[in-house]
C-alpha positions, -999 to +999 in steps of 0.1 A: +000+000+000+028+025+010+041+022-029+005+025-041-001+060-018+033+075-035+017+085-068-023+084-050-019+112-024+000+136-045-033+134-071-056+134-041-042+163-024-035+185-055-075+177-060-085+187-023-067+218-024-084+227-065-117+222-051-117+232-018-129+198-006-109+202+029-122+239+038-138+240+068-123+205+077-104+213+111-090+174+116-087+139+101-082+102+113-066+077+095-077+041+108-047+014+108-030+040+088+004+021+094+031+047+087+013+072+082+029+083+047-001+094+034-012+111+066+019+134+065+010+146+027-023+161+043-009+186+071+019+192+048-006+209+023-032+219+044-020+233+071-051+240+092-062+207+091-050+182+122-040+143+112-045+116+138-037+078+130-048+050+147-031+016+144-017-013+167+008-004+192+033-025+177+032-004+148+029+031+163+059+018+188+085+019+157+075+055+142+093+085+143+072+113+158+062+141+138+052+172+152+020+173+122+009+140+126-008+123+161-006+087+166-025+068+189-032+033+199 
């Protein structure tokens, strides 16, 4: 999935921002969003918006933090 979301979420995001499809969205949760690659693309483009993913603890336990992204158990 990680490869797949490489060339997705560029499309996807360059698409929110044309159409305005995130104003007014103040924060997002990705569930079992693994890495949280695509989760990163979000805040990194929209700024106002706040990411949250939720996955296992034994995946959330190996991730870097990142001061844009939340993850929780």
């Amino acid at each position: 999935m990680t490869s797949h979301t490489c060339f997705v979420v560029p499309a996807l995001v360059q698409g929110c921002a044309k159409e305005g499809v995130l104003d007014g969205v103040r924060s997002l949760v990705d569930v079992g969003g693994s890495n949280g690659v695509d989760s990163k693309a979000i805040p990194n483009a929209f700024s106002h918006v706040k990411f949250t993913v939720m996955d296992l603890a034994h995946v959330i336990e190996t991730l870097p933090k990142d001061p844009k992204v939340d993850f929780v158990l």
